[in-house]
Each structure stands twice: as structure tokens, then as C-alpha cells.
VODO-898559 format. One line per 8 residues: number of its first residue (from 1); their letters; for each residue x, y, z of N, C-alpha, C. Coordinates in steps of 0.02 Angstrom, whole numbers, always signed. Example, Ala and Ser with C-alpha at 12.3 -4.5 7.8 and 13.67 -1.06 7.14 Angstrom:
1 = as = +660 -284 +390 +615 -225 +390 +660 -165 +390 ~ +642 -112 +354 +684 -53 +357 +645 +2 +394
END
This chain:
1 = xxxxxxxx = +9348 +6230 +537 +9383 +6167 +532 +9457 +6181 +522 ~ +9498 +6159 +570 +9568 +6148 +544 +9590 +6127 +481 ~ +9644 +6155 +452 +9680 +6132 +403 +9698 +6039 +396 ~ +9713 +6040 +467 +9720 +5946 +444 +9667 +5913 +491 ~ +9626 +5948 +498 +9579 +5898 +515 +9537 +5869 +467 ~ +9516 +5806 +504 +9483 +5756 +454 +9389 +5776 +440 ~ +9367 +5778 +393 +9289 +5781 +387 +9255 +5776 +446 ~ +9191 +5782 +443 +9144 +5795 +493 +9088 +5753 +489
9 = xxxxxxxx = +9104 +5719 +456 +9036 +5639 +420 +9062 +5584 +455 ~ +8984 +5551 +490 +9012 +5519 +546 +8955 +5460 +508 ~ +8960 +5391 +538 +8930 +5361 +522 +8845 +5364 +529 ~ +8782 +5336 +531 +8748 +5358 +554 +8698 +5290 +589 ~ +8733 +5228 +597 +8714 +5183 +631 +8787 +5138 +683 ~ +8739 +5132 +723 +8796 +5112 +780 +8858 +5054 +749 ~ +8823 +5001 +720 +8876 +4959 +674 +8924 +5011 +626 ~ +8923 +5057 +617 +8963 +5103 +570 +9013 +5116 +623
17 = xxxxxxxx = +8986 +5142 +673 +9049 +5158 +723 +9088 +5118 +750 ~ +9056 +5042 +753 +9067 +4983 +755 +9086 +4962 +844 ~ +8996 +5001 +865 +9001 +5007 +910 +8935 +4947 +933 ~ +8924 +4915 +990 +8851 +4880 +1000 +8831 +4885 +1067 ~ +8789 +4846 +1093 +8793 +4854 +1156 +8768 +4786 +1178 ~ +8810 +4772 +1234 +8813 +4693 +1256 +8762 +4672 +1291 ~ +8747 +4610 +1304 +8677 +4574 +1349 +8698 +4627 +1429 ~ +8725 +4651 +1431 +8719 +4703 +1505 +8711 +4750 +1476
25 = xxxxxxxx = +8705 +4771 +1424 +8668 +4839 +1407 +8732 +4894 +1404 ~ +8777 +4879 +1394 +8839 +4923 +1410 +8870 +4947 +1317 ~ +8886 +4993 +1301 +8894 +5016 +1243 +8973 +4983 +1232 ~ +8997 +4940 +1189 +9077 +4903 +1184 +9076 +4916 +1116 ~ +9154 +4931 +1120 +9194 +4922 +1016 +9165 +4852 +990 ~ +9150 +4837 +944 +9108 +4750 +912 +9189 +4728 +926 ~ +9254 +4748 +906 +9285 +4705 +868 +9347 +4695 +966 ~ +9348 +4734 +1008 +9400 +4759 +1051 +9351 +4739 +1125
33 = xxxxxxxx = +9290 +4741 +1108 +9248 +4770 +1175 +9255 +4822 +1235 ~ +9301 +4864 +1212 +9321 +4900 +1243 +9257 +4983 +1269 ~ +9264 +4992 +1304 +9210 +5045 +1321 +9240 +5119 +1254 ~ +9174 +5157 +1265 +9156 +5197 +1218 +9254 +5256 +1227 ~ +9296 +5282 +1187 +9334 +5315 +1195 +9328 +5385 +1168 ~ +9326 +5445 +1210 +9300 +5501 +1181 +9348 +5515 +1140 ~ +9418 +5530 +1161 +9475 +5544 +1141 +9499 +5485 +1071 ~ +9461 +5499 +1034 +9477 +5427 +973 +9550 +5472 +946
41 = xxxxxxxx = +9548 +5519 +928 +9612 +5558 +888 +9632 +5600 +921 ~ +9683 +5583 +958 +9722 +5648 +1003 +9731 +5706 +952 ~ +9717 +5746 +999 +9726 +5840 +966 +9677 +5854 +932 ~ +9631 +5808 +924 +9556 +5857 +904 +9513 +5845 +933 ~ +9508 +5892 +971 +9456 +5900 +1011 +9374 +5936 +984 ~ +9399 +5962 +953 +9323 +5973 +911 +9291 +5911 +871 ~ +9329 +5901 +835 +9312 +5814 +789 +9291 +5768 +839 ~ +9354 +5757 +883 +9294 +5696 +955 +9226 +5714 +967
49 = xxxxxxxx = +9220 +5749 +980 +9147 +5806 +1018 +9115 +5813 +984 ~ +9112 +5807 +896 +9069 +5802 +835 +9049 +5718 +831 ~ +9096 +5695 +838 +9106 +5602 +840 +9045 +5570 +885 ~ +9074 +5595 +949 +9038 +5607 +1006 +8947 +5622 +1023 ~ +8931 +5687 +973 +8875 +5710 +959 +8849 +5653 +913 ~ +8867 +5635 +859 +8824 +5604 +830 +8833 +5511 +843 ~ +8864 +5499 +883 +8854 +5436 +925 +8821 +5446 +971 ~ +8793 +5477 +1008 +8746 +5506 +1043 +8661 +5530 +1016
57 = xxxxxxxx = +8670 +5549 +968 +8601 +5549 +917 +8600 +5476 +906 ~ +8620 +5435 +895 +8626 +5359 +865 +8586 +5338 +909 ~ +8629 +5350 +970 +8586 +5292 +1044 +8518 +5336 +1062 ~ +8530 +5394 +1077 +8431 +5426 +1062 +8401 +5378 +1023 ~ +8380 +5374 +973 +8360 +5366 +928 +8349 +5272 +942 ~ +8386 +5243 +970 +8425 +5155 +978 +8339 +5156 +1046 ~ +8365 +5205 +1087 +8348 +5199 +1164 +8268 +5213 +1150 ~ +8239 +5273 +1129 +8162 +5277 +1070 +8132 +5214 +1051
65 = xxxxxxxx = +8180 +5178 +1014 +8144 +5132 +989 +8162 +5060 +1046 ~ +8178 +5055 +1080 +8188 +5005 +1126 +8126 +5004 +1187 ~ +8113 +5080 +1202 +8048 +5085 +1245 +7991 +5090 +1199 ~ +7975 +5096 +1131 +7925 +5092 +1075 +7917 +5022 +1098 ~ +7969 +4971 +1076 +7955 +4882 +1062 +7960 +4861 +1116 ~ +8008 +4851 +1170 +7993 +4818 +1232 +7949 +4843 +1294 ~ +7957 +4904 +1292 +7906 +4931 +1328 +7826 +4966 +1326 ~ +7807 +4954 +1259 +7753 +4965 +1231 +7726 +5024 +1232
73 = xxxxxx = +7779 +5065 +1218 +7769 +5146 +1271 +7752 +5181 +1177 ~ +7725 +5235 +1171 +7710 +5285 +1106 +7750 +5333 +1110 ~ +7783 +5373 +1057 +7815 +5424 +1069 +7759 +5485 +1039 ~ +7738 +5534 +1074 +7705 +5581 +1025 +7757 +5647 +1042 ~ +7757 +5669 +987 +7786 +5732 +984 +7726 +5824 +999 ~ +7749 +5831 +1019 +7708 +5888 +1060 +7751 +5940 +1040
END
């Protein structure tokens, strides 16, 4: 970790990132609607890409349970 970079604790639900996803299914900022921005803090590129990773675990996890309830599908782990 860089000297001035910021922590590595990211939220761990999509409203934390204060992110949702609209009746088209498209991932928007709640407050901007603006599409997802990798580049949130110019010059860290490691921190985006950590940001990144675990907004990405979020929607796994979103997308799992969306084919569990609307699609009546089971997840078994193997």
C-alpha cells in the first residue's frame, strides 16, 4: 500500500457504494445515475481495482440470488 493511499475496506452491499441497478437492469450511481466509474480516484490504480473487485463480488452474489428467486434455479456447490 502506498503511503497516501486510502484503506482497502470497501463497502460490502451495493447501497454502500451507492450503487443500484435500474428497471433496465443497468448498474447507475443512486444519487447521479451515472454508469459504474472505474477510475473513482485518479492515481490509484491499485485502490480502483480493489474498489472494483469487491463491487464485483457484490453483484456475484446480487446475480446468485436473482436466478435462486426469479428463476427458481438451486445453487449447489460441488
Amino acid at each position: 500500500m502506498k503511503k497516501d493511499e486510502p484503506p482497502l475496506d470497501f463497502p460490502d452491499t451495493l447501497e454502500g457504494f451507492e450503487y443500484a441497478f435500474n428497471e433496465k437492469g443497468q448498474l447507475r450511481h443512486i444519487k447521479t445515475g451515472e454508469p459504474f466509474v472505474f477510475n473513482y480516484r485518479e492515481d490509484l490504480h491499485r485502490w480502483n481495482q480493489k474498489r472494483y473487485e469487491a463491487l464485483g463480488e457484490i453483484i456475484t452474489k446480487y446475480v446468485y440470488e436473482l436466478l435462486e428467486k426469479d428463476c427458481n434455479l438451486q445453487k449447489i456447490s460441488i
